[in-house]
N, C-alpha and C positions, 0 to 999 in steps of 0.2 A: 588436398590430394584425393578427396574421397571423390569414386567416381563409378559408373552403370557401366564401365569399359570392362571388359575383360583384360586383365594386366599380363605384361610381360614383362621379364627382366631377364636382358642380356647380357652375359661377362663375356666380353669380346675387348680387347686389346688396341687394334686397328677397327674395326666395325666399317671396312671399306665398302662392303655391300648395302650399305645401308646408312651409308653416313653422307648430310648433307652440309657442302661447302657455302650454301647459301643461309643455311639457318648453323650453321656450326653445329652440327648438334644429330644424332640420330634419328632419322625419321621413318615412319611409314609410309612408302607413297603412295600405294592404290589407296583411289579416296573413298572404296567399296572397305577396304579393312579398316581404313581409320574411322570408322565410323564406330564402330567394335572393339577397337584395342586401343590401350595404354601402353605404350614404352617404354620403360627405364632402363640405365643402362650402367654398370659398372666396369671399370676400364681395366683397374689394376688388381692385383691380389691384395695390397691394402686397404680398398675403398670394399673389398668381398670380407674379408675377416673382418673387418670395421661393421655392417652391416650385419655379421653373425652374431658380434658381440651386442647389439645394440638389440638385435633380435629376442637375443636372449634375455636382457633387461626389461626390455616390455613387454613378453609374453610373463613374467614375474610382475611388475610392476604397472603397466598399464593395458592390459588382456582385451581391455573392451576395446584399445582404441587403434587395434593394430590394423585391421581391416580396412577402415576408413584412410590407411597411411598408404596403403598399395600392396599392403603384404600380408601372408605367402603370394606371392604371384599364380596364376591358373597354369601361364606356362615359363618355365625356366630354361632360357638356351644359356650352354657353357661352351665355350672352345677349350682347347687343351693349352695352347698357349697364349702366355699372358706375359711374357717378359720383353716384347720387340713392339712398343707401343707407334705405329708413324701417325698417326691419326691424331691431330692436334689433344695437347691433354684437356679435359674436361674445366668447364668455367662455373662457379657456382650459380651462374645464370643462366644455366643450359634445363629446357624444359626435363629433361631427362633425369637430369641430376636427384636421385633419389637419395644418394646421402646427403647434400644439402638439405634436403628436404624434412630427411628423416634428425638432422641434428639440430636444426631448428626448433623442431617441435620437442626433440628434447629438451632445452636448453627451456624453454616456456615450463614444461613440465618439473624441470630440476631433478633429471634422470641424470644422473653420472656415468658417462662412458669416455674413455680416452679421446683426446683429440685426432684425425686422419692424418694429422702429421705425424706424430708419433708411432702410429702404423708405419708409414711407410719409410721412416728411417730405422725401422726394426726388422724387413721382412727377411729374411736368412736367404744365404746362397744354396741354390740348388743342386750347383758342380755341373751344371750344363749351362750347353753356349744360347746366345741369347738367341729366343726364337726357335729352341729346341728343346724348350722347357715342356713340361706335363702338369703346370700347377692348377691349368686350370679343371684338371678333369678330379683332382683333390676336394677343390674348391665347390664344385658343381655338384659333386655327390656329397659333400657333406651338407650344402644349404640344401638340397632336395634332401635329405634325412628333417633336416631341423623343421621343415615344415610338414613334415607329415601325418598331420593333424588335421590336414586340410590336402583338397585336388589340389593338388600342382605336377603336372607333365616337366620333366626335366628332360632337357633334350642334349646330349653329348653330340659336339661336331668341331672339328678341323676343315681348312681348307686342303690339307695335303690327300695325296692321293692313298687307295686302301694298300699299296704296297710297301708306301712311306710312313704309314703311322703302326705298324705291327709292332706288339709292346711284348710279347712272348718271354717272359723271363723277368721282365721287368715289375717292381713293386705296382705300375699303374694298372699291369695285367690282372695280378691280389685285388687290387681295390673296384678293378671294376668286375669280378668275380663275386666280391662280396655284395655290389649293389647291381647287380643282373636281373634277378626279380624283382627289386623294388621300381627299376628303371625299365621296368619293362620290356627288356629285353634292346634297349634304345642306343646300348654299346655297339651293336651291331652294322648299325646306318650310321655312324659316326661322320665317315669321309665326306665331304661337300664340296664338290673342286668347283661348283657353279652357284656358291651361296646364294640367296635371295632369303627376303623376308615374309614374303605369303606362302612359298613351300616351307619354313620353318613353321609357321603358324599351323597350316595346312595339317602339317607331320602331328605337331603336338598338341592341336585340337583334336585330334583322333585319341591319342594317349590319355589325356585328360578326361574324357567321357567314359573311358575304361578305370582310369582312379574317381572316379566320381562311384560308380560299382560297387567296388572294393571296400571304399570306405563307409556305402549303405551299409553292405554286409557287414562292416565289421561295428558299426552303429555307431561312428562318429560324426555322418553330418545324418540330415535329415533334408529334404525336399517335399514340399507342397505337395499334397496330390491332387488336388483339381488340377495342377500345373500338369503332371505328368499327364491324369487322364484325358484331357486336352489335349496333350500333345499328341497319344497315343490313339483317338479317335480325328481330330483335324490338324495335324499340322501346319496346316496354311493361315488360319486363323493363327493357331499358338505361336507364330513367327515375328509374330507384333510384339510379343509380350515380353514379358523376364523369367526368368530362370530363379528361384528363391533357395538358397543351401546356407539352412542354419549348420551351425556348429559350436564348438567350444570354445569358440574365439569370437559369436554372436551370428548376426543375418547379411546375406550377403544377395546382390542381385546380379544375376548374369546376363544379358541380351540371348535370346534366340537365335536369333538369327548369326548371328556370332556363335554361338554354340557349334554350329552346323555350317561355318561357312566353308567346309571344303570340298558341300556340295550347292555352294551359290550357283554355279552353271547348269544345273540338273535340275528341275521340279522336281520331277520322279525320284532321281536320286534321294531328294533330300526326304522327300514322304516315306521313302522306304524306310533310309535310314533314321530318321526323325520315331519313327513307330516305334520299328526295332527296337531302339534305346530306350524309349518311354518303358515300353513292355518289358524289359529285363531290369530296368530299376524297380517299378512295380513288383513283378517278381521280388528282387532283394529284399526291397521292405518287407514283405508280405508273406517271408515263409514258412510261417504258421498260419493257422485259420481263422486267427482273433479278428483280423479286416471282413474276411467272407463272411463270419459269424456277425459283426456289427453290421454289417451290410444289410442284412435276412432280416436280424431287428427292428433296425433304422425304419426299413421298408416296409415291416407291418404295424409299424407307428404312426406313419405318414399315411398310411392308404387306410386307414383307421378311423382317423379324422376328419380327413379329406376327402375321400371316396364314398359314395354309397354303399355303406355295408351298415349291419346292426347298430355294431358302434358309434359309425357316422350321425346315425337318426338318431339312435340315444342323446347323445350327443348335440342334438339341434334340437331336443326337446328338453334338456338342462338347461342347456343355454337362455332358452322360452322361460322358463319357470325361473333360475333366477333373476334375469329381467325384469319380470313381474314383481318375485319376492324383493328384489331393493328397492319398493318403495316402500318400502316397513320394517320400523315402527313409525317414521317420522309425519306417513301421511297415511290415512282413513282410508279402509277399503272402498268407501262409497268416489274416491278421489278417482278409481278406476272405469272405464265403462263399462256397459253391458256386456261387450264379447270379451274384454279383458275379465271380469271375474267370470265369466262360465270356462275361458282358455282355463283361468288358476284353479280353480276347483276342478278341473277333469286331470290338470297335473298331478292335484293334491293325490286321487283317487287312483293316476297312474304309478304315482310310488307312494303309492301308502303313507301320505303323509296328514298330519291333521293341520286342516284353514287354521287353528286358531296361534297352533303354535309356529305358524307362517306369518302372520301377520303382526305377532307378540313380540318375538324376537327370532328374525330369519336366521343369522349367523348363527344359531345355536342348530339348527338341526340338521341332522345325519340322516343322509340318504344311500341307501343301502344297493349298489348296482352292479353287474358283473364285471369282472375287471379283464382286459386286456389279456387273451393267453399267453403274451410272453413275458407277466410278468411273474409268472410262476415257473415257468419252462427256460428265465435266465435269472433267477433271485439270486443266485451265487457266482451273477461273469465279475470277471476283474476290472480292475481299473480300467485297465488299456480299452478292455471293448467298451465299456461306459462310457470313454472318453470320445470313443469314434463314432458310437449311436448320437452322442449329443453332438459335436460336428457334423454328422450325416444329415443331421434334422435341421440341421440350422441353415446349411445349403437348401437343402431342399423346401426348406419354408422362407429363405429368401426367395428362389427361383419360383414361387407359387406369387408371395408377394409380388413381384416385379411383370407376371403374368398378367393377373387377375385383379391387383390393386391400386397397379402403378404407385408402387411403397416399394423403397430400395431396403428401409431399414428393418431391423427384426430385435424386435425385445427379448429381453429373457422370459416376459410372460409367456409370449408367443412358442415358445421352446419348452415353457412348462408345461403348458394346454398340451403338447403335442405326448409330453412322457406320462401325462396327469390326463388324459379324456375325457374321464367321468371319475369326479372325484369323490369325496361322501361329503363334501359339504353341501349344503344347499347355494349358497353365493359363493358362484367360481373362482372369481376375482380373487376372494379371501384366503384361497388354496393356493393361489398362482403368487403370493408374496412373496411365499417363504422358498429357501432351494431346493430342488427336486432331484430326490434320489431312490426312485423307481426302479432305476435299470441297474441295482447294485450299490456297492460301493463306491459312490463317486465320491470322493477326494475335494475335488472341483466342482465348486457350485457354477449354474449356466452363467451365472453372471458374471464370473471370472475367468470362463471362456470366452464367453465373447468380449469381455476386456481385453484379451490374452490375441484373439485373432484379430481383432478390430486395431489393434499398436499392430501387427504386421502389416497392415496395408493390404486390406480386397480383398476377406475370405466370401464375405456376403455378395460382393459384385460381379459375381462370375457363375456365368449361366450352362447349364447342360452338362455337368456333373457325371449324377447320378441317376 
C-alpha cells in the first residue's frame, strides 16, 4: 500500500461520480490527477467504524507502520449520506478496498480487531428513511478528529441542493458547530449537485496546505527546509521534487506538483502561489530567531575557511605545516627536500614552535592561534541553533564539494574542519577524530547527524540552499 501518491479516502455510498462500471471499482480519471493521488474508498458506516477501530489499534500497536498503509489520508471526503447504497457493494478485490487491505495486514501482524461482518450486523437504526440519513457527516468529523496528528483536509459534501440539506435544529447542526474550526470552515460548501472528483481534490488540496500550517505552528510535523527554501526561491525546479513531512507517526513524502495541482493550468498561478506557501511555512517554523541566528553563524564559519580572510590563510598555512609535520617520527628530516625543510622551519618560526619537538613527536604539540569570533560571541547558544549551524555547514560544504571537487559526499571530518579551522594541535587530522563541539552544546555529535540526514534521503544532494 505504501505509496509517493497523495491519498484520498472517500465515504461515499453510491460514488456515482466517480465510479467505474468497467473496472468496478472507483476511479480517477484525469490521467493528469492519477498521477498524484491514491484512492480509497469506504462505502458503508460499517466498513467507517471498522477502520476507526482498527485505527486506533495501530496507532497503539503498530505507530510506525500506519503511514505506509495509506493512513491519515492528506485529503478525506465524507457525504452525509450513507444508508441508500445503488452502487454495486465493494469486492475484496477492488483496488480501493482499503479495509481489505488494512485487515490483511492485520491479521499478518496479529492485531485483534472485530471482523467487518460483525460491524455491519450491528450498526443501530437512525429513525430516518433510507437516504435521509446524516451518518455520514458523524462519521467524517469523527475520523477527521482521529487523525489530527497529521494534515488531513476533511471535506463535507452532499449531492442535494443547499435548500435541501439545512440541519437547523438538528443534533448534525451541534456537531458540525463543534468541528467548524477544525474543518475549516468546510461545513459551509457542503452542497455538490455537480459532484466530480478533480473539483473535490482541487477544494481539499487548498485545505490541506492550510493544515499543513497549523500544524508547523503547533509543532507536530516538521518539513525539510532546503525543500521549502527551493520552493520559495524556484518553484519550477522544486515541482520535480517531494514534499518531506515528518511526524509522530514517522516520514512521509508528498509529490509537488500534486501539492499544487489546483493551479496545474497557470505557470504564474502556481509560482505565486507555490512562494506564498513556502514563505509562510518558513515563517511558522521559524518564529523565533534561533534559524536567523544559526544562519549568521553557519555563514561566518564557511566564509572562514573557504574564503580569503585571515582565517582562510591561517588556515592553508596549518594545513602546510601539518603536512610536513606527518612525516614524523617515522622518517628523518634529511627524507625532506631542500624547500620542504626551509617551508618547515619558517612555519616552525611562524608559531613559535621548536624543529626539535616537531620532528620528535608531532602529535604532542600545541599550537597556540586565534580562534574564530564566534566562538566566543555564541559559547552558550542552545541545542537547536548548534543543531542548525552544523546542517547549515553540511549543505554548504556539500554545495562547495560538488562545485569545486566533483565529490557529492561530505564526511564528518569535513564538517569538523569547518567548526575546528585552526585547532591547537599541530596534526589536523588528529583533532578532526574526535566530535566537535565548538558551537555549544551539541548533543549530537556530526556523525550522528549526518547518519540521521543521510537515512532521510538527499540532504547533501541538493544544491542552492543557502
Amino acid at each position: 500500500m505504501a505509496s509517493n501518491k497523495i491519498n484520498i479516502l472517500l465515504i461515499e455510498d453510491e460514488a456515482a461520480f466517480c465510479f467505474s462500471r468497467y473496472h468496478n471499482d472507483v476511479v480517477i480519471n484525469s490521467e493528469q490527477y492519477k498521477k498524484y493521488f491514491q484512492l480509497y474508498w469506504l462505502q458503508t458506516p460499517a466498513e467507517a467504524v471498522w477502520l476507526l477501530d482498527a485505527y486506533d489499534e495501530l496507532s497503539i500497536k503498530a505507530p510506525q507502520d500506519i503511514l505506509a498503509l495509506g493512513l491519515p489520508p492528506e485529503i478525506l471526503i465524507f457525504d452525509y449520506r450513507l444508508s441508500s447504497p445503488k452502487t454495486k457493494l465493494k469486492s475484496p478485490k477492488q483496488a480501493s478496498n482499503i479495509v481489505e487491505q488494512l485487515r490483511t495486514y492485520l491479521i499478518d501482524k496479529g492485531i485483534s480487531v472485530l471482523a467487518i461482518d460483525e460491524y455491519k450486523q450491528s450498526v443501530p437504526s437512525v429513525g430516518m428513511r433510507q437516504g435521509k440519513d446524516k451518518m455520514g457527516c458523524y462519521i467524517g468529523g469523527t475520523l477527521a478528529r482521529a487523525f489530527s496528528g497529521y494534515p488531513c483536509a476533511a471535506i463535507p459534501t452532499t449531492a442535494k441542493g443547499k435548500d435541501d440539506v439545512k440541519i437547523d435544529g438538528d443534533d448534525a447542526d451541534f456537531f458540525e458547530w463543534i468541528n467548524r474550526k477544525y474543518l475549516k470552515n468546510a461545513f459551509d460548501d457542503k452542497p455538490r449537485q455537480t459532484p466530480n472528483m478533480e473539483g473535490f481534490i482541487n477544494y481539499g488540496i487548498k485545505i490541506f496546505r492550510e493544515k499543513v500550517i497549523d500544524l508547523i505552528n503547533s509543532g507536530l510535523i516538521r518539513i525539510r527546509l532546503y525543500e521549502l527554501e527551493l520552493l520559495s526561491r524556484n518553484p519550477t525546479d522544486a515541482k520535480l521534487l517531494y514534499l518531506s513531512i515528518s511526524s509522530n507517526l514517522g516520514y512521509r513524502e508528498i509529490p509537488i506538483a500534486g501539492l499544487f495541482i489546483d493551479t496545474s493550468e497557470d505557470q504564474n498561478a502556481y509560482e505565486e502561489t507555490a512562494k506564498e506557501w513556502a514563505i509562510q511555512v518558513l515563517e511558522s517554523m521559524f518564529k523565533n530567531d534561533d534559524f536567523l541566528k544559526a544562519k549568521e553563524i553557519a555563514k561566518i564559519y564557511f566564509e572562514s575557511f573557504y574564503t580569503q580572510s585571515k582565517i582562510s590563510n591561517a588556515r592553508q598555512l596549518r594545513e602546510n605545516f601539518s603536512n610536513l609535520a606527518s612525516h614524523f617520527p617515522e622518517e628523518d628530516i634529511n627524507s625532506l627536500t631542500q624547500q620542504e625543510k626551509a617551508d618547515l622551519l619558517a612555519l616552525c618560526n611562524r608559531f613559535n614552535v621548536n624543529l626539535g619537538d616537531v620532528t620528535k613527536n608531532p602529535t604532542s604539540v600545541k599550537i597556540h592561534t586565534d580562534s574564530l569570533p564566534v566562538w566566543k560571541q555564541y559559547q552558550k547558544i542552545n541545542d537547536s541553533i548548534a543543531r542548525w549551524v552544523v546542517l547549515m555547514l553540511i549543505v554548504r560544504a556539500a554545495q562547495y564539494a560538488q562545485q569545486y571537487r566533483c565529490n557529492e559526499t561530505i564526511s564528518a571530518n569535513d564538517v569538523h574542519k569547518l567548526l575546528n579551522p585552526l585547532p591547537n594541535n599541530l596534526l589536523i587530522d588528529e583533532t578532526n577524530n574526535t566530535a566537535c563541539t565548538a558551537v555549544g552544546r551539541l548533543k549530537l555529535s556530526v556523525d550522528n547527524i549526518l547518519k540521521q540526514e543521510q537515512k532521510k534521503k538527499g540532504l547533501l544532494a541538493v544544491k542552492g540552499i543557502f
